[in-house]
VMD Tcl script that draws the C-alpha trace (Angstrom):
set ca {
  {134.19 174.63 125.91}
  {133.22 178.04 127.53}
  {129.37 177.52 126.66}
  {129.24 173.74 128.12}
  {127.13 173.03 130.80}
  {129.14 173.70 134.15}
  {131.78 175.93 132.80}
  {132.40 179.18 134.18}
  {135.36 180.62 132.79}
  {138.57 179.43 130.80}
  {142.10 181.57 130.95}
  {144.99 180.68 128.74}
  {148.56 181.24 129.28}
  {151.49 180.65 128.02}
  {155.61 180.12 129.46}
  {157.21 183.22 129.55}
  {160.53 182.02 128.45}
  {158.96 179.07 126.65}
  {156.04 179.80 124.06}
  {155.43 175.96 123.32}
  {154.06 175.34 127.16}
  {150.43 175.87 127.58}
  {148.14 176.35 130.76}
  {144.59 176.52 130.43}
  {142.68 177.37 134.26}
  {139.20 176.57 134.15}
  {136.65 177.14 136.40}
  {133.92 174.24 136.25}
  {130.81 174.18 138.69}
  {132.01 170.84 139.76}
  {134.66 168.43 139.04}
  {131.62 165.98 137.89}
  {130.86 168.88 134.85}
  {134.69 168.64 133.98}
  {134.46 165.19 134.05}
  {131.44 164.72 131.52}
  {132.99 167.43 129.56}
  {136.19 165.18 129.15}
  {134.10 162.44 128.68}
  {132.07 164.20 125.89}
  {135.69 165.51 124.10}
  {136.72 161.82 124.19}
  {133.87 160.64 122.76}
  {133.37 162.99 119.73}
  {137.41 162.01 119.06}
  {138.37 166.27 119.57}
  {140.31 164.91 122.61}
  {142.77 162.78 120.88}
  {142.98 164.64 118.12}
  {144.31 167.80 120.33}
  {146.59 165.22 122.04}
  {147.98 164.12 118.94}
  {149.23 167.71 117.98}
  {151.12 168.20 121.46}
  {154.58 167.20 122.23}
  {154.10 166.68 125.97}
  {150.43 165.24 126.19}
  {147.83 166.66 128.76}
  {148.00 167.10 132.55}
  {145.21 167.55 134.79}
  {145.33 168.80 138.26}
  {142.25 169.86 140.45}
  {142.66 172.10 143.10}
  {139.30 173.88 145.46}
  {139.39 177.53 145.65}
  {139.88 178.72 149.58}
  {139.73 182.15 150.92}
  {142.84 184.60 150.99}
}
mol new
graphics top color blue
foreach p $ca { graphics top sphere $p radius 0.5 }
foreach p [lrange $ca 0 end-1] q [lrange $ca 1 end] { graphics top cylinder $p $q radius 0.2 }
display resetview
């Protein structure tokens, strides 16, 4: 993931009280480089596959980074 094109970083985290919940924040270029990233995992069949080991599925959210 880290190495395809539009992908800047990737951290991982995981619930403090709960070790089976999973966040991954990625920083993409643009949401059109996440999008043909997801399009690419879906297509090779990795997508599924990672959906099929998780109890809960996957849930995207997109958010813009403003100044603080």
């Amino acid at each position: 993931m880290r190495a395809y094109d539009g992908c800047g970083s990737i951290t991982a985290y995981t619930g403090a009280d709960d070790e089976q919940t999973f966040v991954l924040v990625e920083y993409w270029k643009s949401k059109t480089h996440y999008e043909r990233y997801v399009a690419w995992r879906t297509e090779t069949g990795a997508l599924m596959e990672i959906v099929g080991m998780l109890e809960g599925g996957i849930s995207s959210r997109y958010f813009e980074q403003v100044e603080a």
